[in-house]
C-alpha positions in Angstrom: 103.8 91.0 107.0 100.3 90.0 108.1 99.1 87.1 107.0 95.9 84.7 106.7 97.1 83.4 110.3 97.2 86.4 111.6 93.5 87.7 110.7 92.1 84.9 112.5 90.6 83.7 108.8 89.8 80.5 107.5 93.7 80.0 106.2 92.4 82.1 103.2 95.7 83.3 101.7 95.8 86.5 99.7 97.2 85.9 95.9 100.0 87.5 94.9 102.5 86.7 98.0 104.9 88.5 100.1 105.6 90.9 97.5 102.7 92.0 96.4 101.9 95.7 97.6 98.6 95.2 96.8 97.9 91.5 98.4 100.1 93.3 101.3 97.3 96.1 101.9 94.3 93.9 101.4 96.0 91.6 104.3 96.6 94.8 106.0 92.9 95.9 105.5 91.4 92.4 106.6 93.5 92.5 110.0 92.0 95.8 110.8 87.9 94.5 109.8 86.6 94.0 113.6 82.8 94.6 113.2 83.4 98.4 113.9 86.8 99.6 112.6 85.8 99.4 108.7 81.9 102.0 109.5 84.2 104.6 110.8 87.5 104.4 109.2 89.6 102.8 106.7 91.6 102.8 103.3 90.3 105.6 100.5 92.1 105.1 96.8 91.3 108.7 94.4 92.7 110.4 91.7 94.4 114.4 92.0 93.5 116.7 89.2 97.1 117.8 88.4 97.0 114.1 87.7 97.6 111.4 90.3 96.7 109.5 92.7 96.0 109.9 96.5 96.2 107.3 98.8 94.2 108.0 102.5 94.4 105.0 105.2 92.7 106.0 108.6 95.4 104.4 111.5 92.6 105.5 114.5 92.1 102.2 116.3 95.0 100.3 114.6 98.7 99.2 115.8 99.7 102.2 113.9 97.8 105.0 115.5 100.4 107.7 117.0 103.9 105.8 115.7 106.3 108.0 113.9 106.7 108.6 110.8 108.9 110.1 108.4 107.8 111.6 105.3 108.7 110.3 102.5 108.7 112.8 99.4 110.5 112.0 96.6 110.4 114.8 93.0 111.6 112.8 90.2 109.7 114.7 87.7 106.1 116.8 87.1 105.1 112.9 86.1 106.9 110.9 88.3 106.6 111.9 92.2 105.6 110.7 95.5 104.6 112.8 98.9 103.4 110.8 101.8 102.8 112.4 105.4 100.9 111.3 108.4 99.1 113.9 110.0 96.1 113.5 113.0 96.6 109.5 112.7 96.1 109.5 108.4 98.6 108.0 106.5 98.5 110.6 103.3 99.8 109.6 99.8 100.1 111.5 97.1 101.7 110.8 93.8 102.0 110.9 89.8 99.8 108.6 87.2 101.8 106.3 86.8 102.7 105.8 91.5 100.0 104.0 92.7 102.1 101.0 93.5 105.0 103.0 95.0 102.4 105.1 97.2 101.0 101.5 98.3 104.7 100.3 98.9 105.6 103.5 100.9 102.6 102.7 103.7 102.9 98.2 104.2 106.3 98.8 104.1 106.2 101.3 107.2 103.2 99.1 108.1 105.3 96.2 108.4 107.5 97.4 110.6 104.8 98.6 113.1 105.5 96.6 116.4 
């Protein structure tokens, strides 16, 4: 996990903790912030017409660019479902109404792991 520490901040700490998803990509996010890195690329949140959610974070430029990674695609139900890919170094995440959080999960926990 990245923390305040680790973005060279203030000691500013993100609420919500360790397990926080959300908290986890905002950290994530803030570590990436350069000066440059967040005009050309970053994170992009939407919603899918069939409904759902799309989750779109550019790794160009970041400890993650060109690492493996497994999809992760998982068909519960027509409401219920998650599909994350990462192709030409964007993480893609697409899910049902009600998988924003997982969708968020899938990516900082892969994140995490990044060496």
């Amino acid at each position: 996990m990245i923390d305040a520490a680790d973005r060279g901040g203030g000691g500013e700490r993100m609420p919500g903790g360790a397990d926080d998803p959300l908290a986890r990509l905002q950290a994530w996010y803030a570590a990436q912030t350069d000066g440059d890195w967040e005009h050309s690329y970053g994170i992009r949140i939407s919603t899918l017409d069939n409904p759902g959610w799309m989750l779109k974070v550019n790794l160009e430029g970041t400890a993650l660019e060109g690492r493996p990674f497994g999809r992760v695609r998982e068909d519960r139900s027509e409401t219920d479902w998650v599909d994350c890919v990462v192709e030409a170094d964007v993480f893609r995440g697409a899910g049902g109404t009600h998988n924003l959080r997982e969708l968020i999960e899938v990516f900082v926990r892969w994140a995490d792991g990044a060496p």
